[in-house]
TITI-482540 format. One record per residue (C-alpha): residue in one letter; x, y, z. Coordinates in steps of 0.2 Angstrom, whole numbers, m for minus. Layout:
BEGIN
   residu      c1      c2      c3
        A       X       Y       Z
...
// end
This chain:
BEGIN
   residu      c1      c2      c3
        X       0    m108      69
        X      17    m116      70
        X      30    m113      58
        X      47    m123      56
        X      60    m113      49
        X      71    m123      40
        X      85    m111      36
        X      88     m93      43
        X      97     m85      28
        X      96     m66      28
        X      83     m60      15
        X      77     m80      11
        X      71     m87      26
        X      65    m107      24
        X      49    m109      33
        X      38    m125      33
        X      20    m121      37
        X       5    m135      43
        X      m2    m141      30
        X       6    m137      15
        X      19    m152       6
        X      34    m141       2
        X      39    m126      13
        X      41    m109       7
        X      54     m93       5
        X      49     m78      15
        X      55     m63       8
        X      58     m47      12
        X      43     m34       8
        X      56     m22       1
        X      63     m35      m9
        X      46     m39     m18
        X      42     m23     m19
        X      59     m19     m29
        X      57     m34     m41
        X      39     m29     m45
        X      48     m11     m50
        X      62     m19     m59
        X      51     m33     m68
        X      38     m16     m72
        X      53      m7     m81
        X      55     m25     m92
        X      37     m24     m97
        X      37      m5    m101
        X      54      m7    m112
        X      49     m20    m120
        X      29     m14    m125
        X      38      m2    m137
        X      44     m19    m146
        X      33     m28    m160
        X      31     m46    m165
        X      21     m60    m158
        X      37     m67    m146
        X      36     m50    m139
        X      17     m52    m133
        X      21     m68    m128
        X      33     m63    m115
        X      25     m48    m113
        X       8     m59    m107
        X      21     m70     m94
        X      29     m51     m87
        X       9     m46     m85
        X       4     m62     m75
        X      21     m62     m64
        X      15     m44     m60
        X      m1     m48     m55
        X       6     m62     m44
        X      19     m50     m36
        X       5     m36     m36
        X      m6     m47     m26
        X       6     m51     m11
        X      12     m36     m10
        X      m7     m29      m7
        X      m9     m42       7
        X       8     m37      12
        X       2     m18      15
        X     m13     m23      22
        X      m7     m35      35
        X       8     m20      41
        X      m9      m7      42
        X     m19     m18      51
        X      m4     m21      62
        X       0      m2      64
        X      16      m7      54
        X      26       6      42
        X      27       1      24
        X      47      m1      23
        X      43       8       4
        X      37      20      m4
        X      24      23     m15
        X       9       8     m10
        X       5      m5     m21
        X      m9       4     m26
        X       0      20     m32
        X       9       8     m44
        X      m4      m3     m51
        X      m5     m15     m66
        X     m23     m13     m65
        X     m24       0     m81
        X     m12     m11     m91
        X     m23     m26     m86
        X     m39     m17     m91
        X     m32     m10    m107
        X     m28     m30    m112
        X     m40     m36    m129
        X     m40     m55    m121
// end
């Protein structure tokens, strides 16, 4: 596949890929990985809160976490298959919004 990269910025790379309209940012594993934990800690202070504008944003933190949880598990498994070290520690699976999302009354 040929990519085009469009800006070389540390930590927000610019690529355009074939077939796809709009280019996209490449970041960092460790960076994802560190906004998923930080976003995590958002969701977990605000689930001791009540009111329905909680659960509202509390719905829109779950479904960023899924999306961030998703990459991040293609992430690990593209560096294993590759023989590549995960450049954090613990896996994707270790911290799982899986329970949460299971626990949910949708």
């Amino acid at each position: 596949m040929q990519v085009e990269i469009l800006s070389n910025q540390s930590n927000s790379v610019i690529a355009a890929t074939p077939g796809r309209h709009f280019p996209g940012i490449l970041l960092q594993g460790d960076t994802i990985s560190n906004v998923f934990d930080d976003l995590k800690r958002v969701y977990d202070f605000i689930s001791q809160q009540s009111g329905e504008e909680v659960e509202d944003a509390k719905y829109n933190i779950l479904s960023i976490l899924e999306l961030l949880e998703d990459n991040l598990r293609h992430y690990e498994y593209a560096l294993t298959k590759h023989d590549r070290e995960l450049p954090y520690h613990p896996s994707i699976e270790q911290r799982s919004i899986e329970k949460i999302l299971d626990s949910l009354e949708l």
